[in-house]
C-alpha positions in Angstrom: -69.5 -116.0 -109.8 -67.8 -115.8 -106.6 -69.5 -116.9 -103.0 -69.1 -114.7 -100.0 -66.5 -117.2 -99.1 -63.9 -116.7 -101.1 -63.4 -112.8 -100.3 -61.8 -114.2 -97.0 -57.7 -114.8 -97.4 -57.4 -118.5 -96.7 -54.4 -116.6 -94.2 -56.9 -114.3 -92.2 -59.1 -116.9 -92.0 -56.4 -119.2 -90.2 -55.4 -115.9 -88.1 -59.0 -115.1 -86.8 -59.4 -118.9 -86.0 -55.8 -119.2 -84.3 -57.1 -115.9 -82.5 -60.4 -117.6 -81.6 -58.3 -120.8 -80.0 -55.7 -118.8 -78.1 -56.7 -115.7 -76.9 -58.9 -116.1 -74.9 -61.1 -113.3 -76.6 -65.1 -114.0 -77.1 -66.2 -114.8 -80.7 -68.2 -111.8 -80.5 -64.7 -109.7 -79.7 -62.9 -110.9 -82.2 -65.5 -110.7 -84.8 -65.3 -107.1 -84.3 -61.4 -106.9 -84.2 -61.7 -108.5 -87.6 -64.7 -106.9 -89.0 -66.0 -111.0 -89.7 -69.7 -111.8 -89.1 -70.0 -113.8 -85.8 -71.9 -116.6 -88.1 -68.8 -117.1 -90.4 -66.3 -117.9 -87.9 -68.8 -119.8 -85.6 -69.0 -121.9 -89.3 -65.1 -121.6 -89.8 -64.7 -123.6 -86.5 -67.4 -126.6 -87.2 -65.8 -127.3 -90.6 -62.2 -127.0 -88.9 -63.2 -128.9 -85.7 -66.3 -130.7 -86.2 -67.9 -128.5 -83.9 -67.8 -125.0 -81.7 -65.8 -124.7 -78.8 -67.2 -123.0 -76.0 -65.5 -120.4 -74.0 -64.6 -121.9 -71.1 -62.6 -124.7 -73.1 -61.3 -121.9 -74.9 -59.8 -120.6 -71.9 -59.0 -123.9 -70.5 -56.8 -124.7 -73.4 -55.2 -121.2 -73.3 -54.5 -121.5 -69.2 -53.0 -125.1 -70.6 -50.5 -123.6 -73.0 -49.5 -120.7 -70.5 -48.9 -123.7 -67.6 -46.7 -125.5 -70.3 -44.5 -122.8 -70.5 -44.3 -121.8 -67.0 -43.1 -125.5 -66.6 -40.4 -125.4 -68.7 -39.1 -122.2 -67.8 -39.0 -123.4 -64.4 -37.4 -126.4 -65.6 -34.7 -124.6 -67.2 -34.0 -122.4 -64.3 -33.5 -125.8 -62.4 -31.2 -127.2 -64.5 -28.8 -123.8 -64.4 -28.8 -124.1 -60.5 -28.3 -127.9 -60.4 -24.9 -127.0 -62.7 -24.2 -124.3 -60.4 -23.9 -126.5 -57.3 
């Protein structure tokens, strides 16, 4: 007999988890995007991570990645003037 576990794609679950780390979006909200109970993916991220990040770090590390970027667009624009002078 299968558990309620296994009628989750292996893929959706990563999806809804990548979701959860980078959007920015509550649990709550993408729980109902997904149509997943709030309880699995708060379990989904203690056996990924050890334990449940909370929003504001969820944020944190989205402003983080968005900074990166920023950075190294900037940084390439710099390097096209520098060759232009």
């Amino acid at each position: 007999m299968s558990s309620p576990h296994n009628k989750i794609s292996i893929d959706l679950r990563n999806q809804t988890l990548e979701r959860v780390k980078t959007s920015g979006k509550s649990i709550a909200e993408i729980s109902q995007e997904h149509g997943i109970g709030k309880t699995t993916i708060y379990e989904w991220l203690r056996e990924s991570t050890g334990e449940v990040p909370s929003r504001d770090l969820i944020k944190l590390e989205k402003e983080n990645r968005e900074l990166k970027q920023i950075i190294g667009e900037i940084t390439v624009q710099l390097g096209i003037a520098q060759k232009k002078w």
